[in-house]
Structure formats: structure tokens, C-alpha cells
Backbone as JSON, one array per atom type, in Angstrom:
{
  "sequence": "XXXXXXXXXXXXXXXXXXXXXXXXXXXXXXXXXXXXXXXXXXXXXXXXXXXXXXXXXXXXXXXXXXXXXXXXXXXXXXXXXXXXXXXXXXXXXXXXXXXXXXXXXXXXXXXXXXXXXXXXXXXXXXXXXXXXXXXXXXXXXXXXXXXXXXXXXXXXXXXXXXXXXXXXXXXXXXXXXXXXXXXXXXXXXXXXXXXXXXXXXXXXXXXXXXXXXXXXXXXXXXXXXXX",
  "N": [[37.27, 83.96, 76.19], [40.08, 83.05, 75.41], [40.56, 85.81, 74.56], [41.05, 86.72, 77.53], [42.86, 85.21, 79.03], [45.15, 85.76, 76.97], [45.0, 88.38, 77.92], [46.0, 88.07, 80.38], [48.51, 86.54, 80.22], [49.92, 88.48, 79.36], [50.05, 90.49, 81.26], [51.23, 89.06, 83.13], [53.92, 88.8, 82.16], [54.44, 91.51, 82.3], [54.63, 92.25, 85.03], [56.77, 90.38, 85.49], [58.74, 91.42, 84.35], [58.92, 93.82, 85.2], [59.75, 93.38, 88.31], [62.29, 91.97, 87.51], [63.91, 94.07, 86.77], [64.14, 96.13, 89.17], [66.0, 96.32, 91.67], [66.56, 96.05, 95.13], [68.85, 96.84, 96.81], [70.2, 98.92, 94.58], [67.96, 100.8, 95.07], [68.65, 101.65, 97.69], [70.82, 102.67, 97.66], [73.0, 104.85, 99.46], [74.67, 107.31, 97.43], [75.0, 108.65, 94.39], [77.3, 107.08, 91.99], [78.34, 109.48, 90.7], [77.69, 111.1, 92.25], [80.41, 112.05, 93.81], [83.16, 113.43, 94.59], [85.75, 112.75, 95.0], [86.93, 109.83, 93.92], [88.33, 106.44, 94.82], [89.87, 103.34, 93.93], [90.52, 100.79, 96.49], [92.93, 97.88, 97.53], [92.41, 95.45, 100.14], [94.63, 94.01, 102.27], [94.45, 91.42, 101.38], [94.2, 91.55, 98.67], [91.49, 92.14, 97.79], [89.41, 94.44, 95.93], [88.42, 97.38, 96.64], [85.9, 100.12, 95.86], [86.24, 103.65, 96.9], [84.19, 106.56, 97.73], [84.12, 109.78, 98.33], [82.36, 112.42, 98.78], [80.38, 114.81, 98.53], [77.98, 116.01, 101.08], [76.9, 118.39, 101.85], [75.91, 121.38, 100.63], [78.32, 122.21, 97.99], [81.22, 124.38, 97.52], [82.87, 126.54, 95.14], [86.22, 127.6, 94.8], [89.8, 129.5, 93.65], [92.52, 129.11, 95.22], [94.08, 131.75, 96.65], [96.64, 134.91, 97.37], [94.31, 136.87, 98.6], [92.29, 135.81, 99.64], [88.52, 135.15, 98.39], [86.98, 133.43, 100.17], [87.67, 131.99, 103.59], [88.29, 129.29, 103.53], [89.85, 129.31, 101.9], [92.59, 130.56, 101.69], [96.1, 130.82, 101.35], [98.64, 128.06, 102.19], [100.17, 125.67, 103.64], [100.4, 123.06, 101.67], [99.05, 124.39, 99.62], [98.84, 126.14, 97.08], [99.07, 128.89, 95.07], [96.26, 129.68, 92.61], [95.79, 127.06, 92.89], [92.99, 124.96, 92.63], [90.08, 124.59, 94.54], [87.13, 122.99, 96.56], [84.49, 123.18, 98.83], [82.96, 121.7, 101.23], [80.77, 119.78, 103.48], [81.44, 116.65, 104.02], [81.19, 113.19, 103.21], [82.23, 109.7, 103.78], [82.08, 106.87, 101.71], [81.99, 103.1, 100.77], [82.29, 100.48, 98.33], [81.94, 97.32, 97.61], [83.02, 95.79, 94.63], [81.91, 93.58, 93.48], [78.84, 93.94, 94.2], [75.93, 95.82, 93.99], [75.82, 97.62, 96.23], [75.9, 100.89, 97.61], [77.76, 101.08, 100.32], [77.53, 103.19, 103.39], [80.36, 105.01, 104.9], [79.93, 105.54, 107.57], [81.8, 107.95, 108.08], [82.69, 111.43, 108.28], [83.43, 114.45, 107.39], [83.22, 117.58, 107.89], [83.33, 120.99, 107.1], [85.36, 120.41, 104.81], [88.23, 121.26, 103.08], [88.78, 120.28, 99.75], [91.51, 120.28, 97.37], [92.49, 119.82, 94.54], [94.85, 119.87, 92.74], [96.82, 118.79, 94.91], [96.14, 116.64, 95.67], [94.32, 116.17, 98.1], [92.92, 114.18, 99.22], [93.93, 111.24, 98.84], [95.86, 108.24, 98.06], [97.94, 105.52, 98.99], [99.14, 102.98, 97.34], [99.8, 99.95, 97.69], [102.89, 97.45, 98.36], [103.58, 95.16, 98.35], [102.87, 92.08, 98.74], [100.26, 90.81, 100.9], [100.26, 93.4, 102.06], [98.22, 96.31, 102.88], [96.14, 98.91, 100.62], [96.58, 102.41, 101.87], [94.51, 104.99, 102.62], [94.12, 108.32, 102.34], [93.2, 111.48, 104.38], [93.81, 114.68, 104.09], [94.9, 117.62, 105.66], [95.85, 121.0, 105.41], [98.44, 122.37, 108.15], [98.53, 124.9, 108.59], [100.96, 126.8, 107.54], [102.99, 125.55, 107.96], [103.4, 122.81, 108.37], [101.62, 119.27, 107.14], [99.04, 117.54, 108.15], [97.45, 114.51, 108.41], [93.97, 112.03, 107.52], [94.76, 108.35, 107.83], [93.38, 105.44, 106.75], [92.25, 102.08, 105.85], [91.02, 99.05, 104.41], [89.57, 96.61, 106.07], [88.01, 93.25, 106.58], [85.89, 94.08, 104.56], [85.81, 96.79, 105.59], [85.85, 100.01, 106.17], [88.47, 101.23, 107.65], [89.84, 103.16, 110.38], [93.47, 104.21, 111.72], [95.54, 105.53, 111.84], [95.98, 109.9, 112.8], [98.39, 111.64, 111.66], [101.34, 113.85, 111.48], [103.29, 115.65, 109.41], [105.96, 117.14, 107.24], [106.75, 115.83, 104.66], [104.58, 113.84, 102.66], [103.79, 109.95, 103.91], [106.5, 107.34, 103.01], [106.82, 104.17, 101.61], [108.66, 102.07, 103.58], [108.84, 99.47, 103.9], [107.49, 96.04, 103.99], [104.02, 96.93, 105.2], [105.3, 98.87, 106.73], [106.45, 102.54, 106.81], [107.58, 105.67, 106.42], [108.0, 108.67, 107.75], [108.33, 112.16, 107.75], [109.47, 115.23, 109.41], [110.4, 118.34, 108.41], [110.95, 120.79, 109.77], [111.36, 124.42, 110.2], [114.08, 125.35, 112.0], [114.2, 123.74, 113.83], [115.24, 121.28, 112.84], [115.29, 118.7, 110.9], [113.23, 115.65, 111.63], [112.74, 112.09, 111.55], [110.54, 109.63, 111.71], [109.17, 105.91, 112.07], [106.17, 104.18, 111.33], [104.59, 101.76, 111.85], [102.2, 98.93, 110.45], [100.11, 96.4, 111.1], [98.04, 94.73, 110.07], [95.98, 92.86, 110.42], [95.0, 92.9, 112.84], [94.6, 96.0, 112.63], [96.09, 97.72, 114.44], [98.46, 100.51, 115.01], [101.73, 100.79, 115.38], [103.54, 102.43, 118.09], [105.17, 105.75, 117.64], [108.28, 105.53, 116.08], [111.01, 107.54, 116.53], [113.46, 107.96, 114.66], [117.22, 107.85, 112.87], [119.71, 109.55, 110.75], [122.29, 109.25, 108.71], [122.91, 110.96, 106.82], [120.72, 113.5, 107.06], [119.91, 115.4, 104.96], [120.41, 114.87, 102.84], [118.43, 112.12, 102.87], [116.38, 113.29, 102.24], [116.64, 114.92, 100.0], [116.61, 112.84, 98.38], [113.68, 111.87, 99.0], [111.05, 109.62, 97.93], [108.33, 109.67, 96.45], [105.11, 108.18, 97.47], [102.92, 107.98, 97.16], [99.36, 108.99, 95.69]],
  "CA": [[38.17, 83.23, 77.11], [41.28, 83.58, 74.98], [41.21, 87.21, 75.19], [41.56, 87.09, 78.93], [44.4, 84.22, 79.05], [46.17, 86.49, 76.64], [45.62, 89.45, 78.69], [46.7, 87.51, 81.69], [49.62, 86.45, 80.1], [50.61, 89.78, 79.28], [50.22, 91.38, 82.63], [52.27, 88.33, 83.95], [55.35, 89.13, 81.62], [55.07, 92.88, 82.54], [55.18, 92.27, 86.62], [58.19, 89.81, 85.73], [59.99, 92.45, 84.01], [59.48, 94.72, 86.58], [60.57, 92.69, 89.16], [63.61, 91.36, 87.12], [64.68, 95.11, 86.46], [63.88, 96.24, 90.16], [67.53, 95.73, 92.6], [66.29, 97.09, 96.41], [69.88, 97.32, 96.77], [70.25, 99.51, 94.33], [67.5, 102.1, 95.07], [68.66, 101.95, 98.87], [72.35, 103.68, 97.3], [72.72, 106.6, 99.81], [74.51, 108.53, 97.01], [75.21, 108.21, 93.41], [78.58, 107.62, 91.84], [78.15, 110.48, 89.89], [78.14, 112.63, 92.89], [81.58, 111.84, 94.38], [83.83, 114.89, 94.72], [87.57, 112.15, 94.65], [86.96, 108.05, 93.59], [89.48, 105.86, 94.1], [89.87, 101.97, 94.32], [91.82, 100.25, 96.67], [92.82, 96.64, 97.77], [92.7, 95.41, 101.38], [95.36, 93.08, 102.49], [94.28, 89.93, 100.5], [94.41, 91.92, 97.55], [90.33, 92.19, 97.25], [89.88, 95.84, 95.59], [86.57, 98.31, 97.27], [85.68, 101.66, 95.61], [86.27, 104.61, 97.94], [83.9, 107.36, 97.8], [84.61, 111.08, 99.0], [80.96, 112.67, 98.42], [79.32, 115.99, 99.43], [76.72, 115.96, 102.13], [75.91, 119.57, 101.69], [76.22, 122.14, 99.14], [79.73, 123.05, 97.7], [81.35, 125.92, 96.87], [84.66, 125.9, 94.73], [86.81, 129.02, 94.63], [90.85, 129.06, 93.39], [93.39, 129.5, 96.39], [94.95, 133.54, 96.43], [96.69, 135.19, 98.93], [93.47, 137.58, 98.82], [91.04, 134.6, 99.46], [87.3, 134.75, 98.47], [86.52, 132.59, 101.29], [88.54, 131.8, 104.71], [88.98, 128.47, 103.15], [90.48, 129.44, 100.0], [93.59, 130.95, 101.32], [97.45, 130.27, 100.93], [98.7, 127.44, 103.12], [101.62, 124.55, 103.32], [100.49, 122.34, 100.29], [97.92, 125.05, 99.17], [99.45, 127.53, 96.32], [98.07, 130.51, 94.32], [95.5, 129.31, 91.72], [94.7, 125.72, 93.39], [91.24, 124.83, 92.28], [90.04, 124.0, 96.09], [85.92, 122.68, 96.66], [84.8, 123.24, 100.19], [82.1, 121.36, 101.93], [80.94, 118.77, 104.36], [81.82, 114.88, 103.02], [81.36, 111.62, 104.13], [83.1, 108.43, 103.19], [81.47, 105.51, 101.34], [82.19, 102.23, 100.05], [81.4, 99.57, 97.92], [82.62, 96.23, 97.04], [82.3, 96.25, 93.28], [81.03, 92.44, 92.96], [77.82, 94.22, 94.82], [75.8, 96.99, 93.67], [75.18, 98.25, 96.96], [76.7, 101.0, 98.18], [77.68, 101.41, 101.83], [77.7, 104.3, 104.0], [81.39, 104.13, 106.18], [80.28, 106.22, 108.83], [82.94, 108.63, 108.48], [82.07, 112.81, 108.2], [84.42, 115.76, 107.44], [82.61, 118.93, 107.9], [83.85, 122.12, 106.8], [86.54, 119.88, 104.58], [88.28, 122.14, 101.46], [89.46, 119.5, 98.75], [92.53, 120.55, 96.47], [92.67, 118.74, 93.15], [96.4, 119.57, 92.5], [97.94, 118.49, 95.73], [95.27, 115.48, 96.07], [94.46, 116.76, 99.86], [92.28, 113.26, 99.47], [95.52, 110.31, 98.41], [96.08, 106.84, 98.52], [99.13, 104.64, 98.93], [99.2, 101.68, 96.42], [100.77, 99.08, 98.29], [104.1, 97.52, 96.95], [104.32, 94.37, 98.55], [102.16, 90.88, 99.28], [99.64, 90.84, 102.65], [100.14, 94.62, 102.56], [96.95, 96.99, 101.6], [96.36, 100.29, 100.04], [96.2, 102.87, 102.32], [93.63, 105.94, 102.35], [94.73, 109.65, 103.6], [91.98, 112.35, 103.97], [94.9, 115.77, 104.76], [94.57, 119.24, 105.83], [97.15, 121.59, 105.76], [97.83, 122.63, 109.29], [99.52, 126.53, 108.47], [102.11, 127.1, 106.73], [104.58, 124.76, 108.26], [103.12, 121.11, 107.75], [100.45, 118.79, 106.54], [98.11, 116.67, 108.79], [96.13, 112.83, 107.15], [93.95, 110.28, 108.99], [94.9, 107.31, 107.13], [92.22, 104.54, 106.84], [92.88, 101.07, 105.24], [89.78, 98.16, 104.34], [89.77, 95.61, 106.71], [87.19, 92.91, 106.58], [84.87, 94.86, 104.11], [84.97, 97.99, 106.29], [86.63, 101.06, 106.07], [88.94, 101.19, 109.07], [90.6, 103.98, 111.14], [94.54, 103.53, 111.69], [96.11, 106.84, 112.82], [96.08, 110.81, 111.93], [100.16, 111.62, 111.17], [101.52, 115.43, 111.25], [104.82, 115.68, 108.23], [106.17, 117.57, 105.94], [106.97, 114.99, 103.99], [104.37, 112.26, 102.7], [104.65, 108.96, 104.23], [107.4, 106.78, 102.09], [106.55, 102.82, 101.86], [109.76, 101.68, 103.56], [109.01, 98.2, 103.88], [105.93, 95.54, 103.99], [103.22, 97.31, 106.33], [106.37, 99.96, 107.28], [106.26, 103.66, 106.83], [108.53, 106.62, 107.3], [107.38, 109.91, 107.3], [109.21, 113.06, 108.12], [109.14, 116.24, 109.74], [111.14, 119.29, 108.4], [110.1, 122.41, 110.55], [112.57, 125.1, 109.82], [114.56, 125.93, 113.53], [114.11, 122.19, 114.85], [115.63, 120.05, 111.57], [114.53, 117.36, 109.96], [113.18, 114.43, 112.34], [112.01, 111.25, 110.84], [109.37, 108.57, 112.11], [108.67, 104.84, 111.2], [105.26, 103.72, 111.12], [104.03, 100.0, 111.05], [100.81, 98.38, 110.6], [99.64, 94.82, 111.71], [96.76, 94.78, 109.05], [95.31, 91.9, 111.05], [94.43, 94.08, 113.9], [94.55, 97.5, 112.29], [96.99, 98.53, 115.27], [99.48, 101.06, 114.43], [102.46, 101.07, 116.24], [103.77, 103.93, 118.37], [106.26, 106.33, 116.48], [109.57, 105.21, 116.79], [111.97, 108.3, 116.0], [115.11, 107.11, 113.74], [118.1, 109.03, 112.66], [120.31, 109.09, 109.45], [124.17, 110.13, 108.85], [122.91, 112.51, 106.27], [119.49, 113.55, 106.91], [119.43, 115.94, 104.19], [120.15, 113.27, 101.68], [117.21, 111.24, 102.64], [114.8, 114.55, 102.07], [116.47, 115.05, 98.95], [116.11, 111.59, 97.93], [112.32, 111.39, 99.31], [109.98, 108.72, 97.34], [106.45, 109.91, 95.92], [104.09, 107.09, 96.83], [101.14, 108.57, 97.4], [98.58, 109.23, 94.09]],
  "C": [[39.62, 83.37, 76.65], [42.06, 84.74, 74.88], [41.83, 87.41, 76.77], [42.84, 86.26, 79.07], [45.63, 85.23, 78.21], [46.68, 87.9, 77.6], [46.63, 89.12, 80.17], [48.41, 87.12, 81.27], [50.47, 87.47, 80.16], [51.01, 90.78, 80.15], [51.26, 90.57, 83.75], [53.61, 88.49, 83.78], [55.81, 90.49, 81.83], [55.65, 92.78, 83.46], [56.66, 91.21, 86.63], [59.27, 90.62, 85.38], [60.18, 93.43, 84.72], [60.35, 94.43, 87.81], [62.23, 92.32, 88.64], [64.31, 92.69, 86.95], [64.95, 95.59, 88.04], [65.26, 95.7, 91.23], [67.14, 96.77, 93.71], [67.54, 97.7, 96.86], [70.43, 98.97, 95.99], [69.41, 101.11, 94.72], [67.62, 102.4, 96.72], [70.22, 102.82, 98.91], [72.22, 104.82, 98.25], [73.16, 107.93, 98.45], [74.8, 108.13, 95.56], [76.46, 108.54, 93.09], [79.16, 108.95, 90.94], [78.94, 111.5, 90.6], [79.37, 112.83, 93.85], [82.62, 112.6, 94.18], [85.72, 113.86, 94.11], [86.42, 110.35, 94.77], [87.73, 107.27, 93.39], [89.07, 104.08, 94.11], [91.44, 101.35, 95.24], [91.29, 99.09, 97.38], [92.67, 96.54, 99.41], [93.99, 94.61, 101.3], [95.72, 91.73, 101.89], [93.96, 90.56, 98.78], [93.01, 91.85, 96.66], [90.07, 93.66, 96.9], [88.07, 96.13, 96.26], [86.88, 99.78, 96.24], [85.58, 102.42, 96.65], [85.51, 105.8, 97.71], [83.87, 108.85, 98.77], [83.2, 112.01, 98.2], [80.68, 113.86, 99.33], [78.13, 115.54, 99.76], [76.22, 117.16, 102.43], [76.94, 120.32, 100.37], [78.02, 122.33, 98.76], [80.12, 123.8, 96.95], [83.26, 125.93, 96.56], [85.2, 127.62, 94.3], [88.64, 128.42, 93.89], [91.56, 130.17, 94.69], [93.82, 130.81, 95.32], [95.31, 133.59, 97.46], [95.56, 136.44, 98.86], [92.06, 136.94, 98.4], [89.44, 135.41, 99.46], [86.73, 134.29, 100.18], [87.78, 132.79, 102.21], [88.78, 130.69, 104.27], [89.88, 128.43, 101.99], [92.11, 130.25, 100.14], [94.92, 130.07, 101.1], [98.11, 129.72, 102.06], [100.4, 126.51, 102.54], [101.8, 123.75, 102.02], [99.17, 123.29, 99.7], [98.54, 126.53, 98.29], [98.82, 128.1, 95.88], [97.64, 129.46, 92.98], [95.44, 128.0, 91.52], [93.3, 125.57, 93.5], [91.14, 123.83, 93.81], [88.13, 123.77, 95.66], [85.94, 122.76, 98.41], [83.25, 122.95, 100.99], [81.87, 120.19, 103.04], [80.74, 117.66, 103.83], [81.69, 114.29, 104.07], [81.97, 110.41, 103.03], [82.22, 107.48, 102.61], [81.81, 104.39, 100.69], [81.6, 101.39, 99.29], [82.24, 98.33, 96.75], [82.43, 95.97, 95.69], [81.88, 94.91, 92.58], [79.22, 92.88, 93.37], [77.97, 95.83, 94.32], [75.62, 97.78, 94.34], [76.0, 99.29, 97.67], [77.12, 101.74, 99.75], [78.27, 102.76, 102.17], [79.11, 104.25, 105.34], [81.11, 104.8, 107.86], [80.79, 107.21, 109.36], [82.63, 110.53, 107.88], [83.76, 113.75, 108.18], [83.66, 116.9, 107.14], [83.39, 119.83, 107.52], [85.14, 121.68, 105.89], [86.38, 120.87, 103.08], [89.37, 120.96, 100.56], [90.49, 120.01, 98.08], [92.85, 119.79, 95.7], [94.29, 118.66, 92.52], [97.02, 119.18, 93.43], [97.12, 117.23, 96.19], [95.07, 115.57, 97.16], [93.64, 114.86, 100.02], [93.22, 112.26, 98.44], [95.27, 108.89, 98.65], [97.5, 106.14, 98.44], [99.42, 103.3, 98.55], [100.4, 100.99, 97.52], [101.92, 98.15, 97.42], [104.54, 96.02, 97.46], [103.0, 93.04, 98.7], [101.54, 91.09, 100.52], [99.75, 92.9, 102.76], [99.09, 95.64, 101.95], [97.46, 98.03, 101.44], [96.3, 100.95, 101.41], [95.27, 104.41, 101.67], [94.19, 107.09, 102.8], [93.26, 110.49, 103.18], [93.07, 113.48, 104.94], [94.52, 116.56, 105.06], [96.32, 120.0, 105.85], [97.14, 122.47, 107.45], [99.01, 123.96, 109.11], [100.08, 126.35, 107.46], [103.24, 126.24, 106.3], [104.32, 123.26, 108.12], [101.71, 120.86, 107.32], [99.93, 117.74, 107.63], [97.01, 115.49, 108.19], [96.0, 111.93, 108.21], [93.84, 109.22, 107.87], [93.98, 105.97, 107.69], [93.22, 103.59, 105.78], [91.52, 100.11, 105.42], [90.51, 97.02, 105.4], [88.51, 94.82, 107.3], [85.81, 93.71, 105.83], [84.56, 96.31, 104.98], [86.11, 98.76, 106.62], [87.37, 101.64, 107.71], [90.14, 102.57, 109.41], [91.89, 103.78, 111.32], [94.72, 104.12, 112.73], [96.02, 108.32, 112.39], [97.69, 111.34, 112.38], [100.25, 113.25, 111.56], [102.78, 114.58, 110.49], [104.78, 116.55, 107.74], [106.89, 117.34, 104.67], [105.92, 114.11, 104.06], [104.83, 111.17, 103.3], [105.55, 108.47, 102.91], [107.26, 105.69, 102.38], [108.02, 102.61, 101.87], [109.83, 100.29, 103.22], [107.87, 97.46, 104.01], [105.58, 96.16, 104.84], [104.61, 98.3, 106.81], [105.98, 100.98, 106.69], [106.88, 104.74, 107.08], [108.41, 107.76, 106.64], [108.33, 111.17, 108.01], [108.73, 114.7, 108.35], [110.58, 117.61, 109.53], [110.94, 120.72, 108.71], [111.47, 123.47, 110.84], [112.69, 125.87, 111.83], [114.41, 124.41, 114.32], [115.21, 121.26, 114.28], [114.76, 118.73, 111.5], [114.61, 115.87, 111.58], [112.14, 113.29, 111.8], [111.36, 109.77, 112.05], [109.09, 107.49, 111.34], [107.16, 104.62, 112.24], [104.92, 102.07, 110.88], [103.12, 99.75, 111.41], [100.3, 97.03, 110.65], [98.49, 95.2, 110.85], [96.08, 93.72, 109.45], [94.59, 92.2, 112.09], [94.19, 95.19, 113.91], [95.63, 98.38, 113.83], [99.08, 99.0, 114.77], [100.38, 101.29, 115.48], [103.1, 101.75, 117.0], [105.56, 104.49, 117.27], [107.59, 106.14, 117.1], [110.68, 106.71, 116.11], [113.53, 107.51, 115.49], [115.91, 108.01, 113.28], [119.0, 108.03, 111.66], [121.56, 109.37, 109.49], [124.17, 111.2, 108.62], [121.29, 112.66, 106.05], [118.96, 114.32, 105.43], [119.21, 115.25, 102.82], [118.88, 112.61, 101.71], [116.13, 112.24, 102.33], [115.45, 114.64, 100.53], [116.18, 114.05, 97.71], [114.54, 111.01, 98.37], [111.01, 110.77, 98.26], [108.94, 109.35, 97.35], [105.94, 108.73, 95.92], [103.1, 106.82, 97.06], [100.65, 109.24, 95.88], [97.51, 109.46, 94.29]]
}
């Protein structure tokens, strides 16, 4: 009789340790953070921080930009120079609140997308002020002559859509939720754009064109505040 009570005991303390190790959350992870191509963290608006995952969804294949590309994705572009370590596959977005181990799928797909680790083609924009969040960019270079990003931002736990931009200039955090991004396309000149974001509604406002005394001044004075 004591043998069995012991064995019973013993088979009771295993199934508790299984159970106590066991998180369904966890083994329902679509991907592991392991396998995340860019990882950043950023805040929403109330200054709660999410992990951002940028993750292959099929194979990838990493070449270094030439002008006598390997691949059709691997050549020489606007922010894409000679011997840029580029990766080139189809990604999706994921998040995950990092009080919770679980991590969510946003929904969001880039097929045929080629990463660039020196020009961060995948960016964020640390916010610089109170009530204002990070923002997200996911870029492409579109030729020669500019750069193209659809900027996302958390809102309510969920990875939200804004707008996608054309520049050749990064945006520049002018002011809370403000933005001014610029276009220097050689034979037009330099024309600059503000941006603002209601982070309460995620509605981005239409582009207001603005003008300077000395435009060239403000390009040569242009803010880095994207990372």
C-alpha cells in the first residue's frame, strides 16, 4: 500500500511539472525570435514599448549589391551602393507585447522584399516628444532617383497602417506628431512636405507643400532621425 501512494505521489509531481512548464501561448508562437531578419522595439503613444518583428516566410537568399548584380534584386539603386549586404525574400510583420509571451501575427506581408543592413531599408523613428509614438518604415528604393516607406505606428496593441511617403530625404521629426520630408529630384528642385498624425485615430493628414527662403540650407542642414 505504501508503495503505490508513493508511486502515486510521484506521478502526481511529474504531471504538475509538466503542466507548470507547459505555456499554450508559447507553443502557438508563429515564429521564433531567433528567426527575425530586423528586431526593433517601439513605444505607442502612451509610451507602452511592443517588439517589432521583420521575419522570413520563405527561403532567403543574401547576395552583396554590384553594378553586375547576381540577382535582379541585388542591383545598384538610390539608397542601394556597391557592396551592400542585401537579403531577399518574402516577410511578414509580427508583434509582441513583451509583458506576454505570445507572439502575434500583424497581418502584414512583403513578398519579393530585399532588406539592406547598411541603409536600414527596415527603420524606425524614436519619438522625441510626450503623446507622440515611435514610428515604423518598411522602404524600397524606387530607381535611382528616390526612396519609397509605408510607415506603421502601434495603436491599441496593433500594428497600424498610416501612409506610404515617396522622398529623398528621410522624414525629419519637426514637431509633436509633425513630419517634414523632402523631395530633391534633380530638374524639378527641392519640394518639401509636412506630415501630421492624430495618433488617436491613426489619420494622417493630407500633404501640405511648404516653402523655405533658402531651401538648400534646410537639405544641408537635414536631421537623421530615423535608426
Amino acid at each position: 500500500m505504501k508503495i503505490k501512494v508513493k508511486l502515486f505521489i510521484m506521478l502526481s509531481a511529474v504531471f504538475a511539472l509538466c503542466f507548470s512548464t507547459y505555456h499554450p501561448a508559447e507553443a502557438a508562437n508563429p515564429i521564433k525570435p531567433s528567426q527575425s531578419r530586423v528586431t526593433y522595439t517601439i513605444k505607442d503613444a502612451n509610451g507602452k514599448p511592443y517588439t517589432i518583428y521583420f521575419a522570413p516566410s520563405s527561403k532567403e537568399t543574401n547576395a552583396k549589391a554590384s553594378k553586375n548584380p547576381q540577382y535582379k534584386w541585388s542591383g545598384l539603386r538610390f539608397n542601394t551602393k556597391e557592396g551592400d549586404v542585401l537579403y531577399n525574400a518574402n516577410y511578414k510583420l509580427y508583434t509582441r507585447d513583451p509583458k506576454l509571451s505570445h507572439i502575434k501575427d500583424a497581418k502584414i506581408a512583403y513578398k519579393n522584399y530585399t532588406v539592406n543592413t547598411r541603409n536600414k531599408s527596415v527603420h524606425i523613428y524614436p519619438a522625441q516628444f510626450k503623446g507622440q509614438p515611435d514610428l515604423l518604415a518598411i522602404s524600397n528604393d524606387d530607381g535611382f532617383e528616390s526612396e519609397s516607406a509605408d510607415l506603421y505606428y502601434m495603436r491599441n496593441g496593433k500594428l497600424t497602417y498610416i501612409v506610404g511617403a515617396t522622398y529623398t530625404k528621410r522624414p525629419m521629426i519637426k514637431g509633436k506628431n509633425l513630419y517634414l520630408i523632402a523631395n530633391d529630384i534633380p530638374g524639378y528642385g527641392p519640394m518639401f512636405f509636412e506630415l501630421y498624425l492624430d495618433p488617436k485615430t491613426g489619420i494622417w493628414d493630407d500633404y501640405d507643400g511648404i516653402q523655405f527662403s533658402d531651401p538648400d540650407w534646410v537639405l544641408r542642414n537635414w536631421k537623421k532621425h530615423w535608426r
